[in-house]
Every structure is written in structure tokens, then in C-alpha cells.
Biopython code that builds the backbone (N, CA, C, O; Angstrom):
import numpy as np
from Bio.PDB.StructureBuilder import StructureBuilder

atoms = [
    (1, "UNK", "N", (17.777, -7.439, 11.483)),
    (1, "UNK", "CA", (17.560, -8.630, 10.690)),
    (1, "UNK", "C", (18.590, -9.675, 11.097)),
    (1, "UNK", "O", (19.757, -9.353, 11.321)),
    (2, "UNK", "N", (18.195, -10.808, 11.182)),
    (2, "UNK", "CA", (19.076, -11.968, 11.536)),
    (2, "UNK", "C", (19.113, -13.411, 10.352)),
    (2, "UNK", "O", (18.206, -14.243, 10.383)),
    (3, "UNK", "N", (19.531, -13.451, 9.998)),
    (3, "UNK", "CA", (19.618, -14.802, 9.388)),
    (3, "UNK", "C", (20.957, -15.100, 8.682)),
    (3, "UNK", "O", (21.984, -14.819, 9.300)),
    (4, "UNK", "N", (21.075, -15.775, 7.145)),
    (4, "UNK", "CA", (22.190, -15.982, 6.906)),
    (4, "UNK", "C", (21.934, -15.362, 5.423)),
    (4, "UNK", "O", (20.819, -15.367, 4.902)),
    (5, "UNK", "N", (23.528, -14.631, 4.578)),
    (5, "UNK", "CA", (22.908, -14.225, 3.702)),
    (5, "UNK", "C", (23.113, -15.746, 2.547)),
    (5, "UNK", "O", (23.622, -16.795, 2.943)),
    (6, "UNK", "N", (22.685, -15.570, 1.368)),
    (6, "UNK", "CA", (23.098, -16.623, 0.707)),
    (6, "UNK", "C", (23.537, -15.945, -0.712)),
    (6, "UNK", "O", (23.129, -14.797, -0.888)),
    (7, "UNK", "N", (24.101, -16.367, -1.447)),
    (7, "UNK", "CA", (24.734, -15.821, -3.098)),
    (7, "UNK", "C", (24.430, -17.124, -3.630)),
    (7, "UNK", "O", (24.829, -18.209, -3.207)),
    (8, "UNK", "N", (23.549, -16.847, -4.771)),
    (8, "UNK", "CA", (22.940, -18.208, -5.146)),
    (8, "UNK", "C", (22.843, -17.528, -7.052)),
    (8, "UNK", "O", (21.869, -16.793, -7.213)),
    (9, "UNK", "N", (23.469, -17.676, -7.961)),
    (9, "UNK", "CA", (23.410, -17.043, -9.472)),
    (9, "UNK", "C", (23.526, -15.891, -9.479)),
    (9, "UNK", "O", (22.683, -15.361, -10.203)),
    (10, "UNK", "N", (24.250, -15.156, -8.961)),
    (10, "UNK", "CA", (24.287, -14.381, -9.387)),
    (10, "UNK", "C", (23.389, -12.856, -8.383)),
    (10, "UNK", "O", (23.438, -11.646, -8.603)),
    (11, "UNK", "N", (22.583, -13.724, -7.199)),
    (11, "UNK", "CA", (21.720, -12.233, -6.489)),
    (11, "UNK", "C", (22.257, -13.120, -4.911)),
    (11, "UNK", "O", (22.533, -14.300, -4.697)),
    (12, "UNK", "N", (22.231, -12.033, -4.128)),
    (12, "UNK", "CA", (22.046, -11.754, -2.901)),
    (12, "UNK", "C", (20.888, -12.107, -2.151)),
    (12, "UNK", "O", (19.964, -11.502, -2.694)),
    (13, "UNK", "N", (20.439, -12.776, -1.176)),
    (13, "UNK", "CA", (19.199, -12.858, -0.200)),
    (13, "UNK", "C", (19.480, -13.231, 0.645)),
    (13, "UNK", "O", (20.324, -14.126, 0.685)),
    (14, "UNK", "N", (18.885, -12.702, 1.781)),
    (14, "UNK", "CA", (19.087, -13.200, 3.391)),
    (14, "UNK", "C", (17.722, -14.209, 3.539)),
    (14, "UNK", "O", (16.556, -13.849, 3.376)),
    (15, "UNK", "N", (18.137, -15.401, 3.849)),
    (15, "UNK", "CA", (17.499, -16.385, 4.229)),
    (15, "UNK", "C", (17.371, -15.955, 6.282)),
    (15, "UNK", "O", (18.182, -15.584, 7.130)),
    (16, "UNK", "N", (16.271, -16.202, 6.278)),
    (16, "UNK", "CA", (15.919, -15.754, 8.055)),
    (16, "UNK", "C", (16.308, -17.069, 8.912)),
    (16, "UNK", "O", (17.010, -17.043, 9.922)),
    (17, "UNK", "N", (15.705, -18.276, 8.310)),
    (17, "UNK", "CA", (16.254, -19.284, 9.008)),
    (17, "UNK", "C", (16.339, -20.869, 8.223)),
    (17, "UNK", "O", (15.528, -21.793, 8.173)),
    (18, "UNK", "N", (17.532, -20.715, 7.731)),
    (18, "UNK", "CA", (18.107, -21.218, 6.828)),
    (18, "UNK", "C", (17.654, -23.232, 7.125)),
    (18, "UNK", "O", (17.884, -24.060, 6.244)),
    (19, "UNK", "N", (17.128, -23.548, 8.264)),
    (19, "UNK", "CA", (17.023, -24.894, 8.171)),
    (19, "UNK", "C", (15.483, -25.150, 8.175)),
    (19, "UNK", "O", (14.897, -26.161, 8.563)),
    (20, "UNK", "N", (15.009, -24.104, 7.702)),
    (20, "UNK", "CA", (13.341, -24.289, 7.492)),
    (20, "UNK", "C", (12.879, -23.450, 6.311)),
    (20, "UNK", "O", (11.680, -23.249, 6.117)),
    (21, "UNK", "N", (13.788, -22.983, 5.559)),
    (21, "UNK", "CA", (13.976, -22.284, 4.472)),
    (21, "UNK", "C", (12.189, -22.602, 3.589)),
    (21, "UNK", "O", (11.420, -21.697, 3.263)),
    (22, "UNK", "N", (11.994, -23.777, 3.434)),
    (22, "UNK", "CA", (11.007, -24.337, 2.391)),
    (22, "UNK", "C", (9.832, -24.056, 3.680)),
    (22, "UNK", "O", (8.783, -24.315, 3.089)),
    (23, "UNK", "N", (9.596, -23.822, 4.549)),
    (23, "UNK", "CA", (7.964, -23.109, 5.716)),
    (23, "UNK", "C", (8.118, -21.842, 6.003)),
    (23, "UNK", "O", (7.483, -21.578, 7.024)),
    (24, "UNK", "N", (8.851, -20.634, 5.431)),
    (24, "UNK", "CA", (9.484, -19.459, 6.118)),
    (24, "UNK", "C", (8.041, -19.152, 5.267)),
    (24, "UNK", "O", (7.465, -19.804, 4.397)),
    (25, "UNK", "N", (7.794, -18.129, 5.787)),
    (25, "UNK", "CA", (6.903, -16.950, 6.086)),
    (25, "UNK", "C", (6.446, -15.877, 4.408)),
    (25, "UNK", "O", (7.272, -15.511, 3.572)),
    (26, "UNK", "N", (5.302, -15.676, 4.380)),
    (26, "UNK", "CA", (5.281, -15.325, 3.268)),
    (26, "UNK", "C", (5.568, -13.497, 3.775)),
    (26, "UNK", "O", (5.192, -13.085, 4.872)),
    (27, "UNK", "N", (6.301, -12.576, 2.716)),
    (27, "UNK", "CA", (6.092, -11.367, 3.197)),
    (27, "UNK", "C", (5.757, -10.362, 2.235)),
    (27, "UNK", "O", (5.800, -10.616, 1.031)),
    (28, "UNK", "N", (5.397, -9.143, 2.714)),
    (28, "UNK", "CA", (5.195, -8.217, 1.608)),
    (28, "UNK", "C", (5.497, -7.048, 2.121)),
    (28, "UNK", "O", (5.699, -6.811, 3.312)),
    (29, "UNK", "N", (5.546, -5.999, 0.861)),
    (29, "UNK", "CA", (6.180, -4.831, 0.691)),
    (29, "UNK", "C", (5.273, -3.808, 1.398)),
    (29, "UNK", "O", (4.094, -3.761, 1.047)),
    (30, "UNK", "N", (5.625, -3.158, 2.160)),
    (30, "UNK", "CA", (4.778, -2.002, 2.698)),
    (30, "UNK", "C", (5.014, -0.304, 2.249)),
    (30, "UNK", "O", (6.180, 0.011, 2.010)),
    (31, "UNK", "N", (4.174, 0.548, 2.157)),
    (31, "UNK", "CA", (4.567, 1.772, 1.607)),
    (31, "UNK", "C", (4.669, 2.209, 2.933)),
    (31, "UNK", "O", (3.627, 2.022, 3.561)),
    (32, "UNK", "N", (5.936, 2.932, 3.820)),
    (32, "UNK", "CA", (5.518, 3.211, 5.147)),
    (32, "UNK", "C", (4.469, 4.539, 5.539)),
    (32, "UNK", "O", (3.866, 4.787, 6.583)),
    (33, "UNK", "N", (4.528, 5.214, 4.331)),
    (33, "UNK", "CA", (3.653, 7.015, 4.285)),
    (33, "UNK", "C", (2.626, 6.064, 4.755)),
    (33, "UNK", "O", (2.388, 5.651, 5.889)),
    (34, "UNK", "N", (2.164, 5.855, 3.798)),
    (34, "UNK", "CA", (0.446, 5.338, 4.135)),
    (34, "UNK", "C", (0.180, 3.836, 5.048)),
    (34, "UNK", "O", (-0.709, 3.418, 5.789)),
    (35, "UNK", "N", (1.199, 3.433, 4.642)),
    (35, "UNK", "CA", (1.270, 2.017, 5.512)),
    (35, "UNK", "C", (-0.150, 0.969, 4.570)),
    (35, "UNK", "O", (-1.150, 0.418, 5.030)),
    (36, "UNK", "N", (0.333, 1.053, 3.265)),
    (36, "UNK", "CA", (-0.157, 0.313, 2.521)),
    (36, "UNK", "C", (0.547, -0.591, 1.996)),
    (36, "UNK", "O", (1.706, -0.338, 1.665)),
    (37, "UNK", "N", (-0.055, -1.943, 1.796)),
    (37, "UNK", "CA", (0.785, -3.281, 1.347)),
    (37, "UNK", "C", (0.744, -3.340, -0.255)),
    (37, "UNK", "O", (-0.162, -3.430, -1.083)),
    (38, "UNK", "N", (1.824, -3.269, -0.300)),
    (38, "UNK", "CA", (2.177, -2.928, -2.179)),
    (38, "UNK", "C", (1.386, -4.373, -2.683)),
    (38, "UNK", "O", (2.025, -5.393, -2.424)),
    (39, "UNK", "N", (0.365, -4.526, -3.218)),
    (39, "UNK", "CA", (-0.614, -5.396, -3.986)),
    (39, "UNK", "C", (-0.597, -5.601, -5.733)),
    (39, "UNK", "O", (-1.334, -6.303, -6.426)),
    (40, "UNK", "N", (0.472, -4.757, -6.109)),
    (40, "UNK", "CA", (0.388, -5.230, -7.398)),
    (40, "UNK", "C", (0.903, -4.483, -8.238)),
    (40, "UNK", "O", (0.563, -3.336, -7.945)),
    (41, "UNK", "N", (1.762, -4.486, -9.440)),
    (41, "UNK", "CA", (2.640, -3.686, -9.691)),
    (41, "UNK", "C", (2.351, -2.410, -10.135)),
    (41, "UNK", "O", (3.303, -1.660, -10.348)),
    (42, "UNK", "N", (0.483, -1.756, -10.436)),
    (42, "UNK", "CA", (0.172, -0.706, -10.852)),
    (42, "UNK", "C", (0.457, 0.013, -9.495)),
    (42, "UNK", "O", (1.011, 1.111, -9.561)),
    (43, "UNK", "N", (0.091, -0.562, -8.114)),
    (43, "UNK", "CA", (0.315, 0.153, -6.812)),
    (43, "UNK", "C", (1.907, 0.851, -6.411)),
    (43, "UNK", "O", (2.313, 1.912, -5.939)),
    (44, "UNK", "N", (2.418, -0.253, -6.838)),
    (44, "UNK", "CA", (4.068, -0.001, -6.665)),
    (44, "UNK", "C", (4.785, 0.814, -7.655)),
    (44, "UNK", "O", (5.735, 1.432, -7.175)),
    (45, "UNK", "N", (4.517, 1.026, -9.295)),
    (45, "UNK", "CA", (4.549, 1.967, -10.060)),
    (45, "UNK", "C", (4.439, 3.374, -9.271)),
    (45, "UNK", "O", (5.342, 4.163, -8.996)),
    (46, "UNK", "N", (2.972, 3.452, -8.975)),
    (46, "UNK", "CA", (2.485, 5.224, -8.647)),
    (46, "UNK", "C", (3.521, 5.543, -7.565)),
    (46, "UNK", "O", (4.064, 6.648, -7.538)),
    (47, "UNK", "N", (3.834, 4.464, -6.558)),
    (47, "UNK", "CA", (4.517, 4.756, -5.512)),
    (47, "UNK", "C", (6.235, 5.558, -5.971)),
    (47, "UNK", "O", (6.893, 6.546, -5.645)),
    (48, "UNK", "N", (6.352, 4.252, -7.006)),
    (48, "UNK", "CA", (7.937, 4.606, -7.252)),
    (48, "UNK", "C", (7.711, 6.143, -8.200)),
    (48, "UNK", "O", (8.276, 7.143, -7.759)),
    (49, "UNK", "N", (7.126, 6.227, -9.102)),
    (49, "UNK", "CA", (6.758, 7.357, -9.824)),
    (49, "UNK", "C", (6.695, 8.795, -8.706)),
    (49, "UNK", "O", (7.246, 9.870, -8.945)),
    (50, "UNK", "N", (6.021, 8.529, -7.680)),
    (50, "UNK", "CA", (5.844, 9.588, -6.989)),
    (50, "UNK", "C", (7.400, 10.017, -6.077)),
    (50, "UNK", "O", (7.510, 11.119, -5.541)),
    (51, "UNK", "N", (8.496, 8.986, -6.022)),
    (51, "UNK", "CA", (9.518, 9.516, -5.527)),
    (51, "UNK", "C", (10.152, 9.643, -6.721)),
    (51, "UNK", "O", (11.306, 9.237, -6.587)),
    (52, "UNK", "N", (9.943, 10.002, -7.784)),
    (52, "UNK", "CA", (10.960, 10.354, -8.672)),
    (52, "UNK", "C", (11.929, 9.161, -9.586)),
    (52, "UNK", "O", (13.079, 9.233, -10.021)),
    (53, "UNK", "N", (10.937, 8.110, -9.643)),
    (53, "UNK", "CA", (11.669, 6.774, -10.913)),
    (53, "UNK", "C", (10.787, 7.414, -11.676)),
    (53, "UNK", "O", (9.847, 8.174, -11.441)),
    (54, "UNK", "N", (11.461, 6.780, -13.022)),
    (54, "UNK", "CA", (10.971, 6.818, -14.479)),
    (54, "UNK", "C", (11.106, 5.361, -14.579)),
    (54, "UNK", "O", (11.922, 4.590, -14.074)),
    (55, "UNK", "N", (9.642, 5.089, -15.714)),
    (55, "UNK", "CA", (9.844, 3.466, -15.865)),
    (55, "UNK", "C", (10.635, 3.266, -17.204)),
    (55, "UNK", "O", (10.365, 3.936, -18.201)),
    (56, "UNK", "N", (11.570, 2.366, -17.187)),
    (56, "UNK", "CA", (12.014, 2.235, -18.486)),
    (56, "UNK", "C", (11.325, 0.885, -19.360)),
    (56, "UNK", "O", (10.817, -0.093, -18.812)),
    (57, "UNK", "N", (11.398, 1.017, -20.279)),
    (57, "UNK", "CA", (10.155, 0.077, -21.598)),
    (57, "UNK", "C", (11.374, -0.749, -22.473)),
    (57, "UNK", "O", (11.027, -1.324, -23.505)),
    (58, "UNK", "N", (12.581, -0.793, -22.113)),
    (58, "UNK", "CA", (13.881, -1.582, -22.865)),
    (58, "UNK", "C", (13.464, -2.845, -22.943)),
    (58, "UNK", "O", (13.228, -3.244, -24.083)),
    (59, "UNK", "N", (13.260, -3.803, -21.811)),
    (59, "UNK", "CA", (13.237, -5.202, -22.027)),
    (59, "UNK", "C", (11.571, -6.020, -21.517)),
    (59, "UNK", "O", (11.024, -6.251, -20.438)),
    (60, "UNK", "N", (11.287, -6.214, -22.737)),
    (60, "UNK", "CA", (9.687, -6.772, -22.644)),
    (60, "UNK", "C", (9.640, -7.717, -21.593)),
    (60, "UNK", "O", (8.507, -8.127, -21.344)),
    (61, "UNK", "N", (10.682, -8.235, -20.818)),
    (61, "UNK", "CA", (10.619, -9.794, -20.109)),
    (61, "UNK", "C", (10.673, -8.966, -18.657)),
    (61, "UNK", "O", (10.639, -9.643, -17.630)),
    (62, "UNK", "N", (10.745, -7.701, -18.571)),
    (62, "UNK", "CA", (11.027, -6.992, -17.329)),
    (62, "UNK", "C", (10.137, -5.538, -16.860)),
    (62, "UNK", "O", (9.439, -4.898, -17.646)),
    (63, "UNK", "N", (10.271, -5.314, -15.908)),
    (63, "UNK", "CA", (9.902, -3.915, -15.186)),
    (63, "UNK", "C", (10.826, -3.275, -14.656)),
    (63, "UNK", "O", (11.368, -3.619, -13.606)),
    (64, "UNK", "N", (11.092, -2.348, -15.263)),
    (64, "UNK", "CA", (12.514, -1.862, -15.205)),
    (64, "UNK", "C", (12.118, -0.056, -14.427)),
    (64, "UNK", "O", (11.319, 0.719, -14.952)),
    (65, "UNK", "N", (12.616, 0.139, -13.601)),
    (65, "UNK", "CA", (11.994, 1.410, -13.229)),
    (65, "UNK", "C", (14.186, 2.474, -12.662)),
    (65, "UNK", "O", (15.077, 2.133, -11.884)),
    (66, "UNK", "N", (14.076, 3.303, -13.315)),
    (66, "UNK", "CA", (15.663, 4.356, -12.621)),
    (66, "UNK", "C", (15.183, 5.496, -11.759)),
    (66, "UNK", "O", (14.109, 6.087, -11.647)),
    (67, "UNK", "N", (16.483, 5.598, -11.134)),
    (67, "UNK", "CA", (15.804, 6.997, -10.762)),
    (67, "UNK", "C", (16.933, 7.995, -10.996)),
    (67, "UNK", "O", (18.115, 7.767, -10.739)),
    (68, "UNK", "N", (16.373, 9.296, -11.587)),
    (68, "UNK", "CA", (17.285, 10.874, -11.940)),
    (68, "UNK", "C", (17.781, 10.292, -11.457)),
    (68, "UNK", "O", (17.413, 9.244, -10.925)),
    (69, "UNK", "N", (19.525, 11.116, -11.483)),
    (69, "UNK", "CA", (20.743, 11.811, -11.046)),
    (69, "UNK", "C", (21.159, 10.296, -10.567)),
    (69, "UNK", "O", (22.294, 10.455, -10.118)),
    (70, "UNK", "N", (20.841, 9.000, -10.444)),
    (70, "UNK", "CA", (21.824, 8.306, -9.606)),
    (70, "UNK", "C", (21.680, 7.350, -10.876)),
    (70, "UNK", "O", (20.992, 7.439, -11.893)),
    (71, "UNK", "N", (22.908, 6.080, -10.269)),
    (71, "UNK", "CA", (22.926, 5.078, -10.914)),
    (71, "UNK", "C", (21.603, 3.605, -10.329)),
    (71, "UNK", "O", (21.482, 2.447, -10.727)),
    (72, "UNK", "N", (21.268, 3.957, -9.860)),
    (72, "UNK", "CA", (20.252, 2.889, -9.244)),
    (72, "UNK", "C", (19.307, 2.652, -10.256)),
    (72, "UNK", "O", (18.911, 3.602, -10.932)),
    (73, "UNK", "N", (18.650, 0.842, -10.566)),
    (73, "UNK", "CA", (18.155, 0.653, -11.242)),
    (73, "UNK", "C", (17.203, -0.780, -10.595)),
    (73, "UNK", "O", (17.773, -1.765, -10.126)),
    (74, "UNK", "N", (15.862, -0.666, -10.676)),
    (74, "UNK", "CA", (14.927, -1.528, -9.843)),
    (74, "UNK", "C", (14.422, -2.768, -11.153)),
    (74, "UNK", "O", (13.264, -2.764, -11.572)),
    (75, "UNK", "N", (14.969, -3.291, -11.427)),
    (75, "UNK", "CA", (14.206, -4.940, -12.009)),
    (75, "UNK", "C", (13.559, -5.886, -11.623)),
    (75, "UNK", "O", (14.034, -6.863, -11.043)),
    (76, "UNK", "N", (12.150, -5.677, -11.957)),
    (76, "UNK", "CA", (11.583, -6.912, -11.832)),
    (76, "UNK", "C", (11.075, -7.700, -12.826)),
    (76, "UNK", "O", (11.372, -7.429, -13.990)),
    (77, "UNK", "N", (10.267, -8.753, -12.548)),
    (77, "UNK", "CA", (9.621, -9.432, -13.214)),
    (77, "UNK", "C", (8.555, -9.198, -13.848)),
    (77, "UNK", "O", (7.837, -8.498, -13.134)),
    (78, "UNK", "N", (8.066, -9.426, -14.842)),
    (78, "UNK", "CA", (7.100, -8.836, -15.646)),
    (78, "UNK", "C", (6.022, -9.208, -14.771)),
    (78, "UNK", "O", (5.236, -8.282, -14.573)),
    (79, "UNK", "N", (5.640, -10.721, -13.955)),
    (79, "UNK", "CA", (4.093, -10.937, -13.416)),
    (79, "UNK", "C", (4.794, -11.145, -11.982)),
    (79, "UNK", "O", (5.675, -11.766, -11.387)),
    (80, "UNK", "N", (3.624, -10.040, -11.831)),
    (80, "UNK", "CA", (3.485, -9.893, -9.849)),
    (80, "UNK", "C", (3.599, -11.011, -9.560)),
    (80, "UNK", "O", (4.497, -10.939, -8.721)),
    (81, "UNK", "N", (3.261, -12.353, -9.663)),
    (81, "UNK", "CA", (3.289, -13.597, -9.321)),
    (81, "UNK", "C", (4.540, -14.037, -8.651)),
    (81, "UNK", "O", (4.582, -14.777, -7.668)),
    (82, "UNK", "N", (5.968, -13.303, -9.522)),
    (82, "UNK", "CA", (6.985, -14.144, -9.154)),
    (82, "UNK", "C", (7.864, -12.716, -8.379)),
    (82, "UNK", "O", (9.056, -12.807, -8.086)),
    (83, "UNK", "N", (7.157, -11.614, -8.161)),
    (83, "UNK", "CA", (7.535, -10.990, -6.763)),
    (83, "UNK", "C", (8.028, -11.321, -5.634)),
    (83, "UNK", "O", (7.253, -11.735, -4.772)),
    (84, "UNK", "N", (9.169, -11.242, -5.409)),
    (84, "UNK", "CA", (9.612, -12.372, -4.193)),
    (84, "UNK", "C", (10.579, -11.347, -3.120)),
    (84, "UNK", "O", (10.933, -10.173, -3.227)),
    (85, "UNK", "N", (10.729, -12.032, -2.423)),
    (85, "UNK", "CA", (11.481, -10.862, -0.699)),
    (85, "UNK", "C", (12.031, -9.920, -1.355)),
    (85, "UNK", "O", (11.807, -8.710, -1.360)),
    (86, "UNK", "N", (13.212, -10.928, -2.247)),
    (86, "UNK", "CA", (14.660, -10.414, -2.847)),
    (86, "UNK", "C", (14.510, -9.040, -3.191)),
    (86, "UNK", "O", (15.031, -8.029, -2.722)),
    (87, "UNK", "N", (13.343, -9.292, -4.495)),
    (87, "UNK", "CA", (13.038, -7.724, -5.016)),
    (87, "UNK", "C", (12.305, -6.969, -3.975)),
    (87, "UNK", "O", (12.140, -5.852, -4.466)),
    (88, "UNK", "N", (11.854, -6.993, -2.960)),
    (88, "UNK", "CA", (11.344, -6.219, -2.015)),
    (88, "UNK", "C", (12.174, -5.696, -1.452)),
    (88, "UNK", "O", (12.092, -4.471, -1.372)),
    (89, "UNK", "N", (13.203, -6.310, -0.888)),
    (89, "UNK", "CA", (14.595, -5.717, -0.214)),
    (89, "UNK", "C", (15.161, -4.615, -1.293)),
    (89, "UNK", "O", (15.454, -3.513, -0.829)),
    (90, "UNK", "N", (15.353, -4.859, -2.849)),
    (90, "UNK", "CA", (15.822, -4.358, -3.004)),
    (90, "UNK", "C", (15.189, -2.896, -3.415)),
    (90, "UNK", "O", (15.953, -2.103, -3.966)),
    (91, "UNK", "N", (14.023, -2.561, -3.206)),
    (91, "UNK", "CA", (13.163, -1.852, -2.827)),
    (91, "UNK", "C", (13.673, -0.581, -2.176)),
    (91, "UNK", "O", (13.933, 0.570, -2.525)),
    (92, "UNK", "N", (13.699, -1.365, -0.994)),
    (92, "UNK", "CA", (13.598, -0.794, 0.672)),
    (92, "UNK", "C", (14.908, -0.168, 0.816)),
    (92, "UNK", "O", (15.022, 0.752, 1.626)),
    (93, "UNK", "N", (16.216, -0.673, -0.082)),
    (93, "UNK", "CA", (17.475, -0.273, 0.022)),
    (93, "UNK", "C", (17.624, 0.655, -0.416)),
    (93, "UNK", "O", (18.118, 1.624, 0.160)),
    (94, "UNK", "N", (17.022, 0.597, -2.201)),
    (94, "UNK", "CA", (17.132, 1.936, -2.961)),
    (94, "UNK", "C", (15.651, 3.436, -2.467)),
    (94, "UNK", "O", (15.478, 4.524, -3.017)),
    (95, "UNK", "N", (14.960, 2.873, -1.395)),
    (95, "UNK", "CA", (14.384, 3.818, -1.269)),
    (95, "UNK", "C", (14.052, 4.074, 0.529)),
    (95, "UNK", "O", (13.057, 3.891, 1.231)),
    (96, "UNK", "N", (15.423, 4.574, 0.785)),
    (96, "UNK", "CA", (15.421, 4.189, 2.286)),
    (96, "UNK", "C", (14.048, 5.117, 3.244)),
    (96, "UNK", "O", (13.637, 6.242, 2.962)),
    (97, "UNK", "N", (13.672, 4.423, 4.146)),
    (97, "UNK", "CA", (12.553, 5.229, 4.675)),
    (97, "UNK", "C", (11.440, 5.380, 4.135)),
    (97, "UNK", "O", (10.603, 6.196, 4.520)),
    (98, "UNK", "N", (11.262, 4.347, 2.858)),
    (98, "UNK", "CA", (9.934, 5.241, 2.198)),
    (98, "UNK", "C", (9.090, 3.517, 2.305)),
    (98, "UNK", "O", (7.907, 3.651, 2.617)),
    (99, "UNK", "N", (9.503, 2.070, 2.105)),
    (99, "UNK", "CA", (8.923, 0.816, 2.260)),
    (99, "UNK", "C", (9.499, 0.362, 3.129)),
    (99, "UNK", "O", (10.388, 0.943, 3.750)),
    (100, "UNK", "N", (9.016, -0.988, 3.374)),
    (100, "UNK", "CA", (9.810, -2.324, 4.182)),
    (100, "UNK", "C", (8.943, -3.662, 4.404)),
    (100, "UNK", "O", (7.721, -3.777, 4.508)),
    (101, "UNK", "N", (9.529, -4.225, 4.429)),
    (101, "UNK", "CA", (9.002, -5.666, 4.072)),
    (101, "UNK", "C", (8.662, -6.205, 5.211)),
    (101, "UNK", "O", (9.657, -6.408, 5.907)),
    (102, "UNK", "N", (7.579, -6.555, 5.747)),
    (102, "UNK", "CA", (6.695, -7.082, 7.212)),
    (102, "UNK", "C", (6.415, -8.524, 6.557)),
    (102, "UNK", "O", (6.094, -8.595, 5.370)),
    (103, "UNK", "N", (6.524, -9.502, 7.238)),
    (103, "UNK", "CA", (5.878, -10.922, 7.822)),
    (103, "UNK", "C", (4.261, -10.617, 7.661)),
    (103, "UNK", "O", (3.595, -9.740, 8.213)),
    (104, "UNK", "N", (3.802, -11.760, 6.605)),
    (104, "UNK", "CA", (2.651, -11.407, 6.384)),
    (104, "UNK", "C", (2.102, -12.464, 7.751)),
    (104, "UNK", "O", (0.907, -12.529, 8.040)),
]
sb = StructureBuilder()
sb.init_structure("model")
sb.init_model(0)
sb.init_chain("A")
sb.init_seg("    ")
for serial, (resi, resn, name, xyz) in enumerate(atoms, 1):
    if name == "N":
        sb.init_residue(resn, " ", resi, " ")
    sb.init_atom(name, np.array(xyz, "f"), 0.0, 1.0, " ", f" {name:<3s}", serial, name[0])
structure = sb.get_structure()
């Protein structure tokens, strides 16, 4: 990966090419087993469910998914709509080898 990272409130994101930031590329989440494009958060549920998250139901404004034995904790947004790289990366980090985010 190449670009620059940025710290912008509080989260982390690597911008790919920071002087065209507003035409960059739309992308999405891939399951690599099946090599299916995560489409919507019932898809991405079964996925995370099947490696062992539990979803947590604490905050109505969120999708909150842990997994056993570690401290790792996946937040998103309640509507797929506002799914964005950020939370895809952070995906791919907490579940190494299993997604990754392709250039649509």
C-alpha cells in the first residue's frame, strides 16, 4: 500500500493519493475464502459470526461485533450506506487473511 496516512478526529486512514483525494476510487470489502464482495451488513455479519465475533446490541446508533478471548472490537455504522474504506481496513486488520479491500 502506498499513500499517505492521515489522523483526522480522532481515526486513522490512508489516503492513496492525497491530491485527488475527492476522484479516488470507490472500494469494497472482499471475503478472500469465497472471494465474495461483502454487499451488505447481513453478508458481513454471517462472515464475522463464522470466525468467531459475537454481535453486541449496546449502542442502537452502531454495529458493534467482539471477538472471544481478545480485546478487539469492530464498529460500524448502523446503514451500509456510510460503510467506508476506513471500516474495511479495519476489517482486514482484525481478521488477517480472511478479507481485503480491492478497487472496485
Amino acid at each position: 500500500m502506498s499513500g499517505v496516512w492521515v489522523f483526522k478526529n480522532g481515526v486513522v486512514r490512508l489516503v492513496e493519493n492525497p491530491a485527488t483525494e475527492s476522484h479516488r476510487r470507490n472500494k469494497v470489502l472482499v471475503h478472500t475464502a469465497s472471494n465474495e464482495v461483502i454487499t451488505s451488513y447481513a453478508v458481513l455479519e454471517r462472515k464475522l459470526l463464522g470466525l468467531g465475533w459475537d454481535r453486541y446490541y449496546d449502542d442502537p446508533d452502531l454495529l458493534q461485533f467482539h471477538k472471544r478471548s481478545t480485546v478487539h472490537l469492530i464498529s460500524l455504522p448502523k446503514d451500509f450506506n456510510k460503510f467506508k474504506s476506513m471500516h474495511m481496513y479495519d476489517i482486514v486488520v482484525k481478521n488477517r487473511n480472511c478479507f481485503e479491500v480491492r478497487d472496485m
